[in-house]
C-alpha positions as CSV (number, residue, x, y, z in Angstrom):
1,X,-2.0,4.0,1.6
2,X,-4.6,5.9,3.7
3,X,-8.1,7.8,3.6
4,X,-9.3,10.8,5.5
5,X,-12.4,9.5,7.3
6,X,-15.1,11.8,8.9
7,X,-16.3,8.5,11.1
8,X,-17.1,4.9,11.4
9,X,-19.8,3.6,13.1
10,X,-22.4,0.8,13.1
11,X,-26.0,2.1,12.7
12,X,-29.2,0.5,10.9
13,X,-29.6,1.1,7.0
14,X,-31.9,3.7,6.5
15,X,-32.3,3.7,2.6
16,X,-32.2,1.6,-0.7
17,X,-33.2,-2.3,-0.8
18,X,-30.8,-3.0,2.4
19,X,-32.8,-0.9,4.2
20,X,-33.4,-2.2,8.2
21,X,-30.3,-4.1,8.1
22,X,-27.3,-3.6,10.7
23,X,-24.8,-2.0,8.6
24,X,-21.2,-0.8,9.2
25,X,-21.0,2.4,7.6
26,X,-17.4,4.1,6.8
27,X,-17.9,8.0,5.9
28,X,-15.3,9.4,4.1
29,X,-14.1,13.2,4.0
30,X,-14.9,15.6,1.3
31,X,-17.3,16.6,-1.9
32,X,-17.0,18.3,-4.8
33,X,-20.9,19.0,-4.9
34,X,-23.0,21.2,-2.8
35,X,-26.6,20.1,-3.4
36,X,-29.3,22.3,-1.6
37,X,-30.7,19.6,0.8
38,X,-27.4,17.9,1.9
39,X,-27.9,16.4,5.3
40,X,-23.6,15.1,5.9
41,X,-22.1,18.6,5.4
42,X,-20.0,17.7,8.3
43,X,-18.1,15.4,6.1
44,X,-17.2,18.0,3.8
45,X,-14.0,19.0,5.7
46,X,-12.0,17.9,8.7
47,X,-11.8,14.1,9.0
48,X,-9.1,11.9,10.1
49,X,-6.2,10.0,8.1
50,X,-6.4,6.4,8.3
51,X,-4.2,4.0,6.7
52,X,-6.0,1.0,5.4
53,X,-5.1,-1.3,7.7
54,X,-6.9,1.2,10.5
55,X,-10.0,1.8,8.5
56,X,-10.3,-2.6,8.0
57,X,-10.0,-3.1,11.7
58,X,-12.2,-0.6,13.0
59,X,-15.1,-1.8,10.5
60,X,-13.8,-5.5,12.0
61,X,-14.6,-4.3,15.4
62,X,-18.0,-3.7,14.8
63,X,-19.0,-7.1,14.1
64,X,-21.3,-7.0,11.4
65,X,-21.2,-8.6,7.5
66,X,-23.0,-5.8,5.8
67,X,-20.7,-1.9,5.0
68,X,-21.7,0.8,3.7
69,X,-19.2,3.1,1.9
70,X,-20.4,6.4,1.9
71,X,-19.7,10.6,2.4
72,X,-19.2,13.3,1.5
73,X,-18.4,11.7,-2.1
74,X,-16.3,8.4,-1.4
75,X,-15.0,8.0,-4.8
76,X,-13.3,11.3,-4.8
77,X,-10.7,9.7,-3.1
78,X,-8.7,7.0,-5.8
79,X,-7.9,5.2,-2.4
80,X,-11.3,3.8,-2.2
81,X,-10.8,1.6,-4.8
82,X,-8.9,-0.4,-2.7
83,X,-10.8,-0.5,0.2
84,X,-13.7,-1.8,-1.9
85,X,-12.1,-4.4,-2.9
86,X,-10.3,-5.7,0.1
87,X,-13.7,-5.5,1.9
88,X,-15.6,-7.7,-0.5
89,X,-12.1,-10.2,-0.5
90,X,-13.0,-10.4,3.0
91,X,-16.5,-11.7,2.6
92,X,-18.2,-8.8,3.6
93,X,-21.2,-7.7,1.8
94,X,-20.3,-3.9,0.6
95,X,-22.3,-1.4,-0.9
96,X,-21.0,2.4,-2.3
97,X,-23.3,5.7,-1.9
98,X,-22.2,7.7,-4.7
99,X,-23.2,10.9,-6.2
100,X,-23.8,9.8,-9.8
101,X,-21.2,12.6,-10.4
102,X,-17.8,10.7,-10.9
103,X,-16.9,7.4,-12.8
104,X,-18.0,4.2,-11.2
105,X,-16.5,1.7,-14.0
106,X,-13.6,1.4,-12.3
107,X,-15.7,0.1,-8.7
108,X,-14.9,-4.1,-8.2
109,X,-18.0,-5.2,-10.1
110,X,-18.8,-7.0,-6.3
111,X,-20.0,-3.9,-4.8
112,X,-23.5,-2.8,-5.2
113,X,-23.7,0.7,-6.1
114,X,-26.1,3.5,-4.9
115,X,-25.7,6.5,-7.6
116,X,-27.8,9.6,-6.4
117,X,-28.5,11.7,-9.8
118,X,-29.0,14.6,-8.7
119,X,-32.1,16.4,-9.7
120,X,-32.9,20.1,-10.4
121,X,-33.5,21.6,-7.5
122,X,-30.4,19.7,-6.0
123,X,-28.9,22.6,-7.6
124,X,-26.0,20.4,-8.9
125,X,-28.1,18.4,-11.8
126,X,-25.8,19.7,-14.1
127,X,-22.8,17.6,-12.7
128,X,-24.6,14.1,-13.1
129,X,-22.3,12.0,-15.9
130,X,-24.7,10.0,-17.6
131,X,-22.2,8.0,-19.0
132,X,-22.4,6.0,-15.6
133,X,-25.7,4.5,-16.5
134,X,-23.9,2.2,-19.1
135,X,-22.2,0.3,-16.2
136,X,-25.0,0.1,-14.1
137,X,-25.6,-3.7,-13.2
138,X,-28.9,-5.8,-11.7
139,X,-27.4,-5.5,-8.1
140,X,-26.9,-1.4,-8.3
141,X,-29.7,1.7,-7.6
142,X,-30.0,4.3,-8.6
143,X,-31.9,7.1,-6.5
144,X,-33.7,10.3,-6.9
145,X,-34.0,12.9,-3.8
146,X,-37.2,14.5,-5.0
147,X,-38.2,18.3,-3.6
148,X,-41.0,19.2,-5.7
149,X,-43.2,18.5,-8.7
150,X,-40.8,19.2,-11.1
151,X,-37.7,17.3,-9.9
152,X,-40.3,14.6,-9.7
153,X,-41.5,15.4,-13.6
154,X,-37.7,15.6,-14.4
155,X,-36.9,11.8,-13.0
156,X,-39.4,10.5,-14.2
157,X,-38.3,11.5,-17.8
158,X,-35.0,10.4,-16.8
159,X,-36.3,7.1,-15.4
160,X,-37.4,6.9,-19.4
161,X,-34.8,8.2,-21.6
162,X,-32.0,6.3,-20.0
163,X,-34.0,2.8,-19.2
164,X,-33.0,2.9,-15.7
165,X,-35.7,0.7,-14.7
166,X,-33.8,-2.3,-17.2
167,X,-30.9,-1.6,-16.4
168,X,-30.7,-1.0,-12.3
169,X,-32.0,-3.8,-10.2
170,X,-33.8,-1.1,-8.4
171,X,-34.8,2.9,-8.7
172,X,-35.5,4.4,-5.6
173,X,-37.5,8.0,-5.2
174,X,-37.1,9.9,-1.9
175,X,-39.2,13.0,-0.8
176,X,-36.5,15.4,0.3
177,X,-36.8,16.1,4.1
178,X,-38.9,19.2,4.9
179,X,-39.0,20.2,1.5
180,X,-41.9,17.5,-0.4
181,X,-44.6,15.5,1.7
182,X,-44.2,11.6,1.2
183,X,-47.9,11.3,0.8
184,X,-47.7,13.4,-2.5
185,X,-44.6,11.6,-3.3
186,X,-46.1,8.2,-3.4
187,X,-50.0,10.0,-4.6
188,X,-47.7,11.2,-7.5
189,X,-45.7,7.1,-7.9
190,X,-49.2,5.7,-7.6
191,X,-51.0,7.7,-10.1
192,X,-48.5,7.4,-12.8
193,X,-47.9,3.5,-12.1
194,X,-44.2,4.7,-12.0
195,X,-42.0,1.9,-11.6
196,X,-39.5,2.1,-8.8
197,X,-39.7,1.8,-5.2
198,X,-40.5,4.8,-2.6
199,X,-38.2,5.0,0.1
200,X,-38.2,6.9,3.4
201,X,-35.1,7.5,5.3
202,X,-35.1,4.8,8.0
203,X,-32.4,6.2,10.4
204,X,-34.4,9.6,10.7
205,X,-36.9,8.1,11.4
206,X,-35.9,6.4,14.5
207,X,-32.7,9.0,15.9
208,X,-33.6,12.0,13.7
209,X,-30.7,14.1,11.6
210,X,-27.7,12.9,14.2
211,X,-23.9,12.6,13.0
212,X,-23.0,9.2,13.5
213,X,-26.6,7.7,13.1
């Protein structure tokens, strides 16, 4: 069994509730989306085969309990299945950035999962499967990339008609880099008493956009 891998490295956690902590994060190749403000289009092709057993011990070598499963689109590979759930048999404590796009029932109930509706101006809203949000347990997130008023307007709905704020332990809202200003992001959070939590993307923060970071 293998996995085509775009990198593994170890990096600080630059969004959702884990944000700050060291985190070994395992990139994965490949996406069927193409939203307009996608900042890992170098995971969309190339990549590396790994069997299993390569992918385990390089995330061993880094040293560190908490993984981050990401892309590109992980679950667009069956195989990751697996590799969830070996991780989490091996005490580590995983989380799964997904696109909100494909199935997550079948991810080990142990993983915390990170779905990313898209919104409009993602260009891909049209591919989120709502049917996710019935799975969604107190340890997932689910997370907006905001680029204007009306992608804001539009998650906000969302936020309402699908009681995501019941059903995720957390909903996150990002201003999309370069595209929204974070102080009318939050002016916007603030004045609506919107419940969910603002987040800015850590790792940019401190290294900028790099591959690898």
């Amino acid at each position: 069994m293998s996995l085509r891998i775009t990198e593994i490295f170890a990096s600080i956690q630059g969004e959702t509730t884990f944000s700050g902590l060291p985190t070994t994060f395992v990139r994965l190749t490949g996406c069927p989306l193409r939203c307009t403000y996608c900042d890992t289009e170098y995971a969309f092709h190339g990549g590396e085969r790994m069997t299993m057993d390569a992918v385990l011990e390089t995330v061993a070598t880094h040293g560190l309990n908490a993984v981050c499963v990401t892309g590109g689109e992980p679950l667009a590979q069956p195989e990751v299945h697996t590799l969830l759930t070996v991780l989490c048999d091996r005490g580590y404590r995983v989380s799964l950035e997904t696109s909100g796009a494909l199935d997550i029932a079948a991810v080990d109930e142990r993983v915390a999962r990170i779905v990313d509706f898209k919104t409009p101006a993602s260009g891909e809203s049209s591919r989120n499967l709502w049917s996710n949000v019935r799975y969604l347990r107190s340890r997932d997130e689910v997370k907006f990339v905001v680029c204007d008023r009306e992608d804001y307007d539009w998650a906000r709905f969302k936020i309402d008609e699908h009681e995501l704020s019941r059903r995720a332990g957390e909903v996150l809202l990002s201003p999309s880099a370069d595209a929204l200003a974070p102080a009318d992001l939050a002016a916007w959070i603030v004045e609506d008493r919107l419940p969910v939590r603002m987040q800015l993307q850590l790792h940019k923060v401190i290294w900028g956009n790099e591959p690898g970071r």
